[in-house]
C-alpha positions in Angstrom: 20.1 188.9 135.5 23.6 190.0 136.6 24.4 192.9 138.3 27.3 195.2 136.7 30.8 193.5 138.2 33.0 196.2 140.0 36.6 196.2 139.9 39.2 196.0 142.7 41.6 198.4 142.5 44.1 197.5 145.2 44.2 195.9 148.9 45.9 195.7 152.0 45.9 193.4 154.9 47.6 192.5 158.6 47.1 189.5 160.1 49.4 187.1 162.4 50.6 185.5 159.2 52.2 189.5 157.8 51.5 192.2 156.3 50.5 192.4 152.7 49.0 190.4 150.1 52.1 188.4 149.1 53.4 187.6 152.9 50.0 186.3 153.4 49.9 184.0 150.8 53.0 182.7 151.2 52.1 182.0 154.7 49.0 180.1 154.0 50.7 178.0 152.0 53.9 177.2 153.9 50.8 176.1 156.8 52.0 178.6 159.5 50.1 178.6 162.2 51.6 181.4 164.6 49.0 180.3 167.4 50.2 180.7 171.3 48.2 179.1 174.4 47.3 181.4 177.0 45.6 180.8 180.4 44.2 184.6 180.4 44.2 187.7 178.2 46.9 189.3 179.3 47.2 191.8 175.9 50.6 194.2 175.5 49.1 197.8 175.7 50.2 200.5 173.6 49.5 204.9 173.3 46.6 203.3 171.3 44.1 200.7 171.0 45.2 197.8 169.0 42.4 197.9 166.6 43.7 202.0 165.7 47.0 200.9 165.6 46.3 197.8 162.9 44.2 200.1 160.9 46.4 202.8 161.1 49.0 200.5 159.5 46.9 199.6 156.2 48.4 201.3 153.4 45.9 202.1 150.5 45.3 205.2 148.8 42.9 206.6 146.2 43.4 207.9 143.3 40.3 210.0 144.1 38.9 210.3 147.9 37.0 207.5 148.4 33.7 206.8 150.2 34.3 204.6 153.1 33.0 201.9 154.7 33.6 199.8 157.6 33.6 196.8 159.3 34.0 196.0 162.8 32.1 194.1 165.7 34.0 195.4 168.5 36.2 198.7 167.3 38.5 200.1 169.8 37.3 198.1 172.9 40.1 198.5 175.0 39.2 201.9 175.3 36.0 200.8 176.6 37.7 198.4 179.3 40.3 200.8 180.6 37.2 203.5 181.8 35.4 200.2 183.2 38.7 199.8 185.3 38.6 203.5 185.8 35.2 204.0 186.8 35.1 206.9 183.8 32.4 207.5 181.6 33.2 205.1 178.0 33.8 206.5 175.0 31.9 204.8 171.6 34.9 202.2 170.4 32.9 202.3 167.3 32.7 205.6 166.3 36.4 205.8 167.3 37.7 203.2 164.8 35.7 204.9 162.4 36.6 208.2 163.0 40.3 207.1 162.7 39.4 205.4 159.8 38.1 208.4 157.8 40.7 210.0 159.3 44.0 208.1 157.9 42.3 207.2 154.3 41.1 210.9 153.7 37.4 209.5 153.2 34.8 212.6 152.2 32.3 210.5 153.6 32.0 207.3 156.6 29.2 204.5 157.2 30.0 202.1 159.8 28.7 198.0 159.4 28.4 195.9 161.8 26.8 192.8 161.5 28.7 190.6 164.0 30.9 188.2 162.1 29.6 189.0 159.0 30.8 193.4 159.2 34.0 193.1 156.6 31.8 191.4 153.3 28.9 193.2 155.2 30.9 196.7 154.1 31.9 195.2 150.9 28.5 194.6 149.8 27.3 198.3 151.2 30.6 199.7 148.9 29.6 197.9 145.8 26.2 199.1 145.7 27.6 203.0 146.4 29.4 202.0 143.2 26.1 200.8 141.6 24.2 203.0 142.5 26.4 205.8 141.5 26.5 207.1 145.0 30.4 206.9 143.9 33.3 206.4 142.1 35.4 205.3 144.7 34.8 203.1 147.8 36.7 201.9 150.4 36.0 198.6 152.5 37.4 197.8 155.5 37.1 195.7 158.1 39.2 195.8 161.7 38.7 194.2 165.1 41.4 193.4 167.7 41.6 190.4 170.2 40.1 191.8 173.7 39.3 191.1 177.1 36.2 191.6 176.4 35.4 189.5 172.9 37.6 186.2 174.5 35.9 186.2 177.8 32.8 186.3 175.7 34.0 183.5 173.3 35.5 181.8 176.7 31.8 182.1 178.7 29.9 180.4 175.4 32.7 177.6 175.3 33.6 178.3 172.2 37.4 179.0 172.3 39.6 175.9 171.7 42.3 174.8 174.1 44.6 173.5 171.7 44.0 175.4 168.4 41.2 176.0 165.7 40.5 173.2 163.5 38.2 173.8 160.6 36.0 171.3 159.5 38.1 168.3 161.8 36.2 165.4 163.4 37.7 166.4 166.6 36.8 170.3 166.9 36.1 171.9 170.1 36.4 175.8 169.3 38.1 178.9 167.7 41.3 180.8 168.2 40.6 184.2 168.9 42.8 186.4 166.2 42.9 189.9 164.9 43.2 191.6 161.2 42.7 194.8 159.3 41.9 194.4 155.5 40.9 197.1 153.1 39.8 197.0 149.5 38.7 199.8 147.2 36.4 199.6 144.6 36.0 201.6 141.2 33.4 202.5 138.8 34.0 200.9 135.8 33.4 203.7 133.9 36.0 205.9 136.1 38.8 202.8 135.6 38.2 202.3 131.9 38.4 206.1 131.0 41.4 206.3 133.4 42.8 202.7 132.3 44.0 201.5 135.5 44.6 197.9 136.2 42.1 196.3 137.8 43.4 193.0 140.4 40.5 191.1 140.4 36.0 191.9 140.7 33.1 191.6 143.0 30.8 189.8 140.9 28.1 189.3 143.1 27.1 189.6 147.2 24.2 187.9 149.1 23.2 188.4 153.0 20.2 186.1 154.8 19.5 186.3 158.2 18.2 182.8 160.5 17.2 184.6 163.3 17.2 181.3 164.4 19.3 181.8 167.7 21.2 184.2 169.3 24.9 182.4 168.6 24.5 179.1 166.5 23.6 179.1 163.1 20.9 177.2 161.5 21.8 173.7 161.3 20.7 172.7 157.3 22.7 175.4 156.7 19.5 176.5 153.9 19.5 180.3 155.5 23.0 179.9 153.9 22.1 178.8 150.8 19.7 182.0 149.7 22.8 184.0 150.6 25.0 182.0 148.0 22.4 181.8 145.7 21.7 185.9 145.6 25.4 186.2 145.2 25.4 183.5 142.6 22.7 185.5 141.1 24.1 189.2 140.9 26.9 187.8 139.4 25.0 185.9 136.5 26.4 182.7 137.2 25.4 178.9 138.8 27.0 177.0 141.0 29.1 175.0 138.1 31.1 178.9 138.0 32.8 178.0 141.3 36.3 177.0 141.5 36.9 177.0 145.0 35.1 178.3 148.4 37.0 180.5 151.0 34.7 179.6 154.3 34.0 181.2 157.0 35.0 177.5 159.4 35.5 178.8 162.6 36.1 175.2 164.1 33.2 175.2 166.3 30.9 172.3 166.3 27.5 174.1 165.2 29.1 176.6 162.6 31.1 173.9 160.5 28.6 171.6 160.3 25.8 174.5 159.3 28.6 175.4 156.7 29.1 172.4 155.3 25.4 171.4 155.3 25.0 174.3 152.8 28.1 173.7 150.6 26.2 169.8 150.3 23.0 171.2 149.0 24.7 173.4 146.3 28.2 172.2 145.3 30.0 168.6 144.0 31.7 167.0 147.1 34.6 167.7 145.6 34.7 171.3 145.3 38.0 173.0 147.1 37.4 174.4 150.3 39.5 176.3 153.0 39.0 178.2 156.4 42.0 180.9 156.7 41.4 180.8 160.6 43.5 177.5 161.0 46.5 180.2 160.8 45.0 183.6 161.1 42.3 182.8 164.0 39.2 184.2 164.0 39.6 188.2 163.2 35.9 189.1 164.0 34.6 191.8 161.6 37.8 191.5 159.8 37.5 187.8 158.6 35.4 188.9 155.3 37.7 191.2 154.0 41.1 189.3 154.7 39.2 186.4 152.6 38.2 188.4 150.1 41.9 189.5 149.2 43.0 186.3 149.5 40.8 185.5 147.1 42.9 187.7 144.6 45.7 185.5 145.3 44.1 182.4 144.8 42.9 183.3 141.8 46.0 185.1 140.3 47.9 181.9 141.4 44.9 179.5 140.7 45.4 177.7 143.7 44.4 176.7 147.2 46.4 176.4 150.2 46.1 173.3 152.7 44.0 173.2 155.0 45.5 173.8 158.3 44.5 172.5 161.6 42.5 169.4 159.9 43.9 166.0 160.2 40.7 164.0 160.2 38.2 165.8 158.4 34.3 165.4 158.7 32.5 163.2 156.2 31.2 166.4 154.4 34.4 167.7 154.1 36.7 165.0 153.4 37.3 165.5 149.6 36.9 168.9 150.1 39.6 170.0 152.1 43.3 169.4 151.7 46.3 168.6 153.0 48.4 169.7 150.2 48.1 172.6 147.9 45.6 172.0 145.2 45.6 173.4 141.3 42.4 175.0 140.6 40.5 175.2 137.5 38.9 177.8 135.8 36.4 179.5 137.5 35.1 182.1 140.6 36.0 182.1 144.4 33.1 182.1 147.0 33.7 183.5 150.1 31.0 183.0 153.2 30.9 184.4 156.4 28.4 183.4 159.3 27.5 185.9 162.2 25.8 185.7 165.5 22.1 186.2 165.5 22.2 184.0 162.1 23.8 187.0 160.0 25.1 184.9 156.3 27.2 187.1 154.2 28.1 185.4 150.8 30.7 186.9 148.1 31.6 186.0 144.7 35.1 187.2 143.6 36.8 186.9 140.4 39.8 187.5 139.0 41.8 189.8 136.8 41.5 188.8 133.6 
């Protein structure tokens, strides 16, 4: 039986393609990809962290204060780093992103998520079901995280950081590009946004979360703890698989997560069905990588169509009529978006649009 959809109200992103919904867009379909090698993180400092000063450069507001939510794995890290180097007690980078957070979008009350990869739908979901539950009539999603010392020498140390540039779902794949985003997206009740008549851009139909526990960084690889997240959000939403038009995934370009991605998508979906992986231009953003998909997702669905896949010249066998290297009309129909998290966190969305 489907849950009641909630409407989107507005969002706001920054990634390496722009700021804003519309530079976005036109980035991922122009195939930017504003990637630069480096031999070390050697990261331009600032007054602030650079996971503040992203966040602090979302602009979204209520017409009501919202309750807020958000997403991040690592917060303000640098912070974290500098007393390291300083031999000074660390502050929480967490509860500092979140206390700017509630800060600079007036927020009467703050939860933070973090479920490794997974944090920005992993907020989403916890918003929608303050909406459901009545808890609100406002929420606000958002998810933030910074490129860091800390997360790339991580990424660097489990060989998982390309040396040329992320290709999703390629033959020849050998790791991500580290990125960085803020998103935000805030929800109504539908009650509140009928009585009010404001316009509604688009509606979260339906989220779903599974856990593998089946390592520490690699996903399952039949992909199946994947497939009860789609399914639950499938569910919620009152729909079956036929309802999707196109899939935003989570295609990191690592070996082990594309291929548990793409093992899922087989047991559920036509071979044909339309998939992209924004991190062939924006990187991998961490706990912001939900959230920036799922306002994409507007834009694909206002525009009813999908941008080429960038990065992916030879495409596995799973993905080859799939993904794209030219834009692609879309018909009628739903966006999916998936994310996949260490420790086997699978976050699954279903987005649809305005009308």
């Amino acid at each position: 039986m489907a849950e009641a959809a909630i409407p989107i109200l507005g969002c706001d992103l920054i990634t390496p393609l722009g700021h804003g919904l519309e530079a976005n867009w036109e980035g991922l379909l122009r195939g930017i990809r504003p990637f630069a090698p480096f031999a070390r993180c050697e990261l331009p400092t600032g007054p602030e962290p650079r996971a503040v000063r992203l966040l602090t450069e979302l602009e979204l507001e209520a017409d009501e204060p919202p309750v807020l939510y958000v997403g991040t794995t690592v917060g303000a890290i640098e912070l974290v780093e500098s007393a390291v180097r300083a031999g000074t007690p660390p502050p929480d980078p967490l509860d500092v992103l979140l206390t700017c957070a509630r800060r600079h979008f007036g927020a009467t009350r703050a939860e933070l998520v973090s479920a490794a990869c997974s944090s920005g739908q992993a907020a989403l979901a916890a918003a929608v079901r303050a909406i459901r539950s009545g808890e609100a009539t406002r929420a606000l999603a958002v998810g933030c995280d910074a490129v860091s010392e800390f997360a790339v020498s991580g990424f660097t140390t489990l060989g998982a950081v390309s040396a040329t540039g992320c290709r999703p779902y390629a033959v020849d794949r050998d790791g991500l590009t580290p990125g960085e985003a803020a998103a935000a997206l805030l929800l109504g009740s539908p009650e509140s946004v009928s009585e009010r008549g404001l316009p509604v851009a688009g509606w979260v139909l339906g989220c779903g979360a599974s856990c593998d526990a089946e390592h520490a960084t690699a996903p399952r690889a039949d992909g199946e703890p994947l497939v009860r997240a789609i399914r639950q959000a499938l569910g919620e939403a009152g729909i079956g698989p036929a309802a999707v038009s196109a899939v935003l995934g989570h295609g990191t370009g690592t070996v082990h997560n594309d291929a548990a991605e793409l093992a899922a998508l087989e047991k559920l979906f036509p071979p044909e069905l339309p998939l992209l992986s924004i991190k062939g231009q924006c990187g991998h953003p961490l706990g912001a990588s939900g959230l920036v998909q799922t306002a994409l997702a507007l834009a694909v669905l206002q525009h009813r169509k999908l941008p080429p896949q960038a990065g992916c010249r030879h495409p596995e066998t799973t993905a080859q009529k799939r993904v794209g290297a030219t834009v692609r009309e879309l018909g009628p129909g739903v966006v999916l978006s998936l994310n996949l998290g260490f420790g086997g966190l699978n976050s699954a969305v279903v987005i649809g649009g305005a009308t």
